[in-house]
N, C-alpha and C positions, 0 to 999 in steps of 0.2 A: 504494500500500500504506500503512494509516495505521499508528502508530507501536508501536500494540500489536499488530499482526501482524508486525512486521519486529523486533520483538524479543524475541516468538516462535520464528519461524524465521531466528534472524540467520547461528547455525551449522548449515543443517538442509538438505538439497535432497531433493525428492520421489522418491520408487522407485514407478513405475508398477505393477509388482506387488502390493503393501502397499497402494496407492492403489486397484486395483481391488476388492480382498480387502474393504476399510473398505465401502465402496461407491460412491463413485467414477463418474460416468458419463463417456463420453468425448464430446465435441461438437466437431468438427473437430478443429483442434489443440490443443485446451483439454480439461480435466477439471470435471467441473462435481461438487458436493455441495452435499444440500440435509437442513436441519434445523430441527426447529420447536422452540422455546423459549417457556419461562414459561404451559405447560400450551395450546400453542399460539396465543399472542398474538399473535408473531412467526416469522417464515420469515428462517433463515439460510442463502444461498446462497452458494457458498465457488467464484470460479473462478480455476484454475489453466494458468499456461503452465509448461510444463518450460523449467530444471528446479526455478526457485523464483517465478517471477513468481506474485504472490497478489492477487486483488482480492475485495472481499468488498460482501454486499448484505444488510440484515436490514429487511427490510419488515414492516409492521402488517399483519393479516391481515385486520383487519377495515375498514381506513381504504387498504390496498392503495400506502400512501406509504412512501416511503424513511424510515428513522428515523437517525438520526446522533447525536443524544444524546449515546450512551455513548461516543462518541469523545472529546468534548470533557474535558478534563480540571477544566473549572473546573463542569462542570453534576454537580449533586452532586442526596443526596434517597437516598431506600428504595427506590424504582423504578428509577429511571438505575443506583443500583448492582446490582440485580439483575438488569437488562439485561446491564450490563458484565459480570458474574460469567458469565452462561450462554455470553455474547459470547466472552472468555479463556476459560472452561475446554473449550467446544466447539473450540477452536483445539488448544489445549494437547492435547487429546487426538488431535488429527489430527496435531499434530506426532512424537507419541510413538509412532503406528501406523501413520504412513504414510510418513515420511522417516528420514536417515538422518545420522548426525552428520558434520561436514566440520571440517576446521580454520581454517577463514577463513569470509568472508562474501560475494565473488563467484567466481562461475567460475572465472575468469581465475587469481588469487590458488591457487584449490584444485587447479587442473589445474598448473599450475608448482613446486608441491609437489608432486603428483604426479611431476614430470617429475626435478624436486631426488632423492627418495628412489631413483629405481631409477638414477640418475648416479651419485650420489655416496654413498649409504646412510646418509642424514641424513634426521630429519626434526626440526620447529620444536620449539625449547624454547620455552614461557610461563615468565618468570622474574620477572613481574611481577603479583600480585594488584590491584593495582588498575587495570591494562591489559590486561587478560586476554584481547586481539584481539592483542597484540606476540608476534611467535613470531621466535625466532633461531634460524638456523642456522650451528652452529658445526663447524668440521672437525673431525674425533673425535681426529684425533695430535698435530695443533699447538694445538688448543682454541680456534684463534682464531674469530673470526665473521668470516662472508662473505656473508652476507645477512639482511633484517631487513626483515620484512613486516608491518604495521603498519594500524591504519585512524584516522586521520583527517579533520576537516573539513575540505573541499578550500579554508577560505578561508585555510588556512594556507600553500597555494602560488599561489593567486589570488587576490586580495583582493575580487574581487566577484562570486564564486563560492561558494555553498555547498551542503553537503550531502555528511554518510557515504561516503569514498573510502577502498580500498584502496591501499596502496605498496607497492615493494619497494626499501630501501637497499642498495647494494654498494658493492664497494670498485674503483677502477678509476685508470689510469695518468690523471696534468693534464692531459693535451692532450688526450685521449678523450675526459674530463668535457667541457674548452673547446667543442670542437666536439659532440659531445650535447646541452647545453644549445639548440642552435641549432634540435634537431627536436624536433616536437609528441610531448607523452609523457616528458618529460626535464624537471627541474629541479633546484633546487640541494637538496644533501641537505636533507630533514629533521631537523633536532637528531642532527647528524651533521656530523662536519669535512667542510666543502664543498671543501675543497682535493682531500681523497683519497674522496669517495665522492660518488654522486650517486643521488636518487630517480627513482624509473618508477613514472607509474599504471599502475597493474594495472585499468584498464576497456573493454581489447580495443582500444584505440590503436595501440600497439604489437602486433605476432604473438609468438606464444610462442618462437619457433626465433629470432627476436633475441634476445628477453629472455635464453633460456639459449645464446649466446651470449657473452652479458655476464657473465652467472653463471659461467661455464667461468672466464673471465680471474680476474675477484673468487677465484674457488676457489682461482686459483694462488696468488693472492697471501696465500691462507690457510696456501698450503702454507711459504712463505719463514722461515727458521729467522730468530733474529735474530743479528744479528754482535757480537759483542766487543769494546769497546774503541774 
């Protein structure tokens, strides 16, 4: 997926419904759309895996070649931008008629909010405009935060690793952390006291029925009043 369709649809998952309505064909387990831009120069072919994998193809109609151009950020000109223009708003518009808005940016991430909200009757505060992917979930009596989902570059828990990861931070007893740390999927918090909490990728690593598991404990510990004195 290049970098102006994944931020496109970074908060967006497809609805088969809407998808078919647009026009939408189905081709085994894929969706296929196709659209011709710039008075028919070019063929935009748009294929889809549910529920967001996107791959895109905009060929010359008259040279029958792949065009990639408008991807490039540094190829500029009257043409390349009015490629990119038909490119973006052909998207933009499929976004807006065929999907549907989510809180996060994988699965994983969206279905464990899901799973957060009918547990505990919370869902993610955004408390930050200029991180507008950070959603907190705070317990609505003690106000504390018990989870903090987040998307970062993964080179910030492996240093030679990169690329757009979801987390989710809790709060959890030392010796839990200790031994966590030991299984794939676990690391030390993100810009979080690593003594009392620790991060989980959210990229299907881990099964959901552990994660909240862990989320249960973290909750309690939202619930602990603080002591006096």
């Amino acid at each position: 997926m290049d970098a102006f369709t994944a931020k496109i649809f970074r908060n967006k998952v497809f609805v088969k419904d809407k998808m078919t309505k647009f026009g939408f064909k189905t081709a085994g387990q894929s969706f296929v759309y196709s659209q011709k831009l710039l008075d028919n120069q070019f063929k935009l072919q748009i294929f889809v895996s549910l529920p967001k994998n996107i791959e895109t193809k905009l060929i010359d109609t008259s040279s029958k070649d792949l065009y990639t151009l408008h991807l490039l950020n540094t190829a500029s000109g009257t043409f390349v931008g009015e490629v990119r223009e038909g490119y973006e708003n052909t998207l933009i518009q499929i976004a807006e008629n065929c999907c549907k808005d989510t809180f996060f940016m994988t699965a994983q991430a969206n279905r464990i909010t899901e799973m957060i909200k009918k547990r505990f009757n919370t869902t993610p505060e955004f408390l930050w405009k200029k991180f507008p992917g950070f959603g907190v979930f705070r317990n609505t009596e003690s106000q504390k935060w018990y989870g903090l989902i987040s998307n970062i570059d993964k080179s910030r828990l492996e240093k030679n690793n990169k690329g757009t990861v979801e987390i989710l931070n809790i709060k959890l007893d030392c010796a839990e952390i200790a031994d966590l740390h030991k299984c794939k999927g676990f690391y030390p918090a993100y810009h979080m006291n690593k003594k009392n909490w620790i991060t989980i990728l959210l990229d299907e690593t881990i099964k959901d029925e552990k994660i909240m598991e862990l989320i249960e404990k973290s909750y309690k510990f939202s619930e602990q009043k603080n002591k006096k004195g």
